[in-house]
C-alpha positions, 0 to 999 in steps of 0.5 A: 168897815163896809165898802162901796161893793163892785162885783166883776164876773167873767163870762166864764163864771156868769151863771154863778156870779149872777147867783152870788150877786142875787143873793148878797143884794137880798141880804142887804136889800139893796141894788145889783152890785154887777160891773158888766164886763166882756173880752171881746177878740179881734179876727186874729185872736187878740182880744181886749178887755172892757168894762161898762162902769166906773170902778173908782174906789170901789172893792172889787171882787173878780170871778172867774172860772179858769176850767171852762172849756165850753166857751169858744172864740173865732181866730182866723176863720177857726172855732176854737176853744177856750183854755185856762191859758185863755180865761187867765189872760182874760182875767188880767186884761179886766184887772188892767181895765181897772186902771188902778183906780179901784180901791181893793182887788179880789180874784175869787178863782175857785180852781186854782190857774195851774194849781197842778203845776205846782213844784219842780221834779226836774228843768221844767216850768213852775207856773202857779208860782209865776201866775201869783207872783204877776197878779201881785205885781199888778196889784191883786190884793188877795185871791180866794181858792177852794181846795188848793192842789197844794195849799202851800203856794201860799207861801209865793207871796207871803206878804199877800193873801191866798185863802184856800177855802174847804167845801167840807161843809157843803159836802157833809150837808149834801151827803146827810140831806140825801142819805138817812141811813148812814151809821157814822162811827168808825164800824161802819163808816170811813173816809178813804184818801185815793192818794198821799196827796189828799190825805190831809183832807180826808184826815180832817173830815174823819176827825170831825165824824169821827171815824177812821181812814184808809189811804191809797198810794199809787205805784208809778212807771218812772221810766216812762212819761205818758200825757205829762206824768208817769203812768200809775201801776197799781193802787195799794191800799192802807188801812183796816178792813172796808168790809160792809163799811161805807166808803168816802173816797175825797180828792179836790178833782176828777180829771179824766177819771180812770184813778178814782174810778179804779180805787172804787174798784179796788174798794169794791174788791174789798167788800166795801157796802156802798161808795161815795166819790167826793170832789170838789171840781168834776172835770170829767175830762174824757166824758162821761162813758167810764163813769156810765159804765162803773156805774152800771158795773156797781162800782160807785153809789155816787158822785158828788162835785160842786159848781165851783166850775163849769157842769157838763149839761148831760153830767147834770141828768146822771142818775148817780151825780149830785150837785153841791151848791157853793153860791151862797158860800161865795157870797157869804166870802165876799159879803164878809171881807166887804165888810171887813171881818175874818173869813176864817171860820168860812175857810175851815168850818169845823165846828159847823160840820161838827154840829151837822155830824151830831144833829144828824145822829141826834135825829137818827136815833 
């Protein structure tokens, strides 16, 4: 059953919610389903949130991006920037402005708040579990995700939902609208996991065109703890020959570049033809120069990342990046639990890239 839609996006994810907006009021035709909201801050960085319309009885769908370094805030004369500590607290002062009034809440959070930190390897914090368990407590009935670091956080709340979406689809659809040339068999095509954590992606997109896969696993100085984490060695790789093959390198994010930048490396080392990088949040978290560089250096073809988060404008005029474009993916989500209907086919869509594999060799041959 269809409810009364209300759509609340945090300053952090406005151009996307505004998107997302448009295009559900053109599917229905009908009105703007946008609650304004703000989170002003007080001179000492207190801040409050505030929203400009009722939401009594009304589904609620929350947007918010948690990576969005690019927003600022004055706190005792000083310009600071926003982190996702910020954005979070954010996000629950609109919750607490709600006033548990409305009928159902949603938090559309594409990356998911401290999704890294994710299990304990010794006396440390375990904060993803924490951030889930608070916003069940104040009465979040479900959050959707993309590309969960680890989708077994499901299992915090087991009573509520936490859907981790796959952008497989999307990723497929932007790599054969830009490539005529792909041979997709297991000859001259593979999926590569850059390390054992994604290789449970890379398993499904191979399975679905078809071909083969080869993993990377990172050999790391455990003695040693350098920026939270022990510094990575050396990449090894498992698998058959890259020789003259096409090479799909897929992780859920680039942070600051240096792993999926060596693995091109490596795969160049190896005789791969052409290699793709795939990743659903481009972070780009030390800029763009190592990029530029293994470009110039030919060590990657291209990259393609979604705007599931904040896009660096100079990322947007690099010749060797390529958008993937996820608002009408979220509004299709919203659009269908608003009307009560199961997202399951949206989460892990297989059979549509199944189709979107054979329609394009279809039109190749």
């Amino acid at each position: 059953m269809e409810r009364s839609l209300g759509i609340i996006t945090l300053e952090s994810a406005e151009k996307i919610g505004i998107k997302v907006d448009s295009i559900i009021s053109k599917w229905r035709k009908s009105e703007s389903c946008l609650i304004p909201c703000e989170c002003p801050r007080f001179a000492s960085g207190e801040g409050k949130g505030i929203l400009k319309q009722t939401v009594r009885d009304k589904d609620i769908y929350i947007i918010v991006d948690v990576c969005n370094s690019s927003l600022t805030y004055k706190m005792d004369g000083m310009i600071n920037r926003m982190s996702p500590d910020d954005h979070y607290q954010d996000l629950k002062r609109v919750i607490a402005a709600c006033n548990g009034t409305a009928d159902r809440i949603t938090v559309i959070m594409p990356f998911l708040y401290e999704g890294r930190q994710h299990r304990k390897t010794t006396r440390e914090s375990l904060d993803c579990a924490v951030m889930l368990r608070e916003l069940e407590t104040m009465g979040i009935h479900s959050i959707v995700t993309f590309d969960a670091h680890d989708p077994r956080m499901q299992n915090v709340n087991p009573l509520h939902s936490l859907e981790s979406v796959s952008p497989s689809l999307q990723f497929t659809q932007a790599l054969l609208a830009e490539y005529e040339d792909l041979t997709i068999d297991s000859d001259h095509l593979m999926f590569i996991a850059p390390d054992e954590g994604a290789t449970q992606r890379v398993v499904f997109m191979a399975t679905l065109f078809g071909v083969n896969i080869g993993m990377f696993y990172k050999r790391r100085d455990y003695a040693r703890i350098v920026d939270g984490m022990n510094p990575i060695i050396a990449h090894d790789f498992c698998g058959g020959s890259v020789q003259g093959m096409d090479c799909i390198v897929m992780d859920d994010m680039i942070s600051s570049g240096g792993s999926i930048i060596d693995v091109s490396r490596r795969l160049r080392d190896l005789g791969a033809r052409r290699i793709f990088l795939f990743s659903t949040f481009g972070l780009f978290t030390s800029g763009l120069s190592k990029f530029d560089k293994a470009y110039e250096e030919g060590l990657f073809d291209r990259i393609f990342t979604t705007n599931l988060v904040h896009q660096k404008p100079e990322l947007l005029n690099k010749p060797y990046y390529l958008t993937v474009y996820m608002d009408r993916y979220i509004a299709a989500i919203i659009d269908t639990l608003n009307k009560g209907q199961s997202i399951g086919n949206l989460i892990k869509p297989a059979g549509r890239i199944r189709e979107a594999v054979e329609d394009y060799k279809r039109h190749r041959n």
